[in-house]
N, C-alpha and C positions, 0 to 999 in steps of 0.2 A: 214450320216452327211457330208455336202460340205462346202468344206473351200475356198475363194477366195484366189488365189496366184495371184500377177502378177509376170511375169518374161519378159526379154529384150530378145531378139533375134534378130539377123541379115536380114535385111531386105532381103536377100536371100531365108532363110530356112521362113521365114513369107511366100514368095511367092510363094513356095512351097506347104505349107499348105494351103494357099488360094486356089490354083490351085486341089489340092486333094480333098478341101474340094467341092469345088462347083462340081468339076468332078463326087463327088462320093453320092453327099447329105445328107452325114456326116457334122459336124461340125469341128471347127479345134481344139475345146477343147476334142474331140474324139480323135483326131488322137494324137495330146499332152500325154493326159493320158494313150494312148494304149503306145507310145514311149519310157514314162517315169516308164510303169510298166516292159515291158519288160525289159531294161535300169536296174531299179534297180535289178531283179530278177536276171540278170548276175552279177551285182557289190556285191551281197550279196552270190552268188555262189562261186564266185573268193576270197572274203573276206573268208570267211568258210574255203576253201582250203589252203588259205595261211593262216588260223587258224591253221588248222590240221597239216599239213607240220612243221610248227615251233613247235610243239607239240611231232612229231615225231622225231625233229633235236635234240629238247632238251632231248627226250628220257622219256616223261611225259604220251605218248602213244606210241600204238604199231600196230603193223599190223598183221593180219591173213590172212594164206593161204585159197583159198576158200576148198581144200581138209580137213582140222582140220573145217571148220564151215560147212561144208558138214556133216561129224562125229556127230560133237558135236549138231546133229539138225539132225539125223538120216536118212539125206537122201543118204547117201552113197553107193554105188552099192556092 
């Protein structure tokens, strides 16, 4: 399912996109979406982390050695 966005962008980074796009025979709604997936997959990586960390600060989790989950998962030499 495809949703129309518009979004504004600096006549710069447009001519950018113009220029990749015609260079490459892609589209510049290609290169947007590859941009913006990548983009979010770190901003939801970094979000997660600084989930966990404040999770850890507050002492509501915990952290394991990998030696105790080596053990507890019987691959320990």
């Amino acid at each position: 399912m495809s949703s129309v966005c518009q979004v504004r962008i600096p006549e710069e980074i447009d001519a950018r996109l113009r220029r990749l796009a015609a260079e490459t025979g892609r589209s510049k709604s290609y290169y947007v979406r590859k941009a913006l997936t990548r983009s979010l997959e770190e901003m939801e990586d970094a979000y997660l982390a600084d989930e966990r960390l404040a999770e850890l600060r507050a002492g509501r989790s915990r952290t394991h050695s990998l030696t105790d989950v080596e053990k507890r998962l019987g691959l320990a030499d």
